[in-house]
N, C-alpha and C positions, 0 to 999 in steps of 0.2 A: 947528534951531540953538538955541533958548531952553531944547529938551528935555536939549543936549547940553552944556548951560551949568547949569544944572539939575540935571542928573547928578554932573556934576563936583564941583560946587559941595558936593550934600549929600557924595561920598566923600569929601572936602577936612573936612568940620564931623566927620564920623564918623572919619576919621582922627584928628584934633584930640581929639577924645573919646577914643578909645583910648590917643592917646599921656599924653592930662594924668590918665587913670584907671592908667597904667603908673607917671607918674610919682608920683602920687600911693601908689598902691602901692609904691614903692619906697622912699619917703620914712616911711609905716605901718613897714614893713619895720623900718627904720633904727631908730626911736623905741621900737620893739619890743625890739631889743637892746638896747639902751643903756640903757633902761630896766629889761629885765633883769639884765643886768649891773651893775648900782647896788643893785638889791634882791639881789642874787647878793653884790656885796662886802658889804652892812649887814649882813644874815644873819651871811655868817663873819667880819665884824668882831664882831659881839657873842657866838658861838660862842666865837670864840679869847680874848673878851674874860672872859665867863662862866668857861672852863676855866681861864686864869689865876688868875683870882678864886679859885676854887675849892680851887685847887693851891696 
């Protein structure tokens, strides 16, 4: 019984662990983009900015 409770119990903590390492990957993910995306528009904001300049 205490083996069967025992068992349960660590796939329950190891569950837990894969969902908050999913969720936290997903959230990595997220911050990932976004963050690209921001260094992606600075870039051709000063690109379009410079060539104007230029022209």
């Amino acid at each position: 019984m205490v083996e069967k409770v025992k068992e349960s119990l660590l796939k329950l903590s190891d569950f837990k662990d894969q969902k908050g390492i999913k969720i936290l990957g997903n959230f990595l993910l997220v911050l990932t983009v976004i963050f690209m995306g921001i260094v992606i528009c600075i870039v051709t904001y000063f690109f379009i900015a410079d060539f104007l300049h230029n022209h």
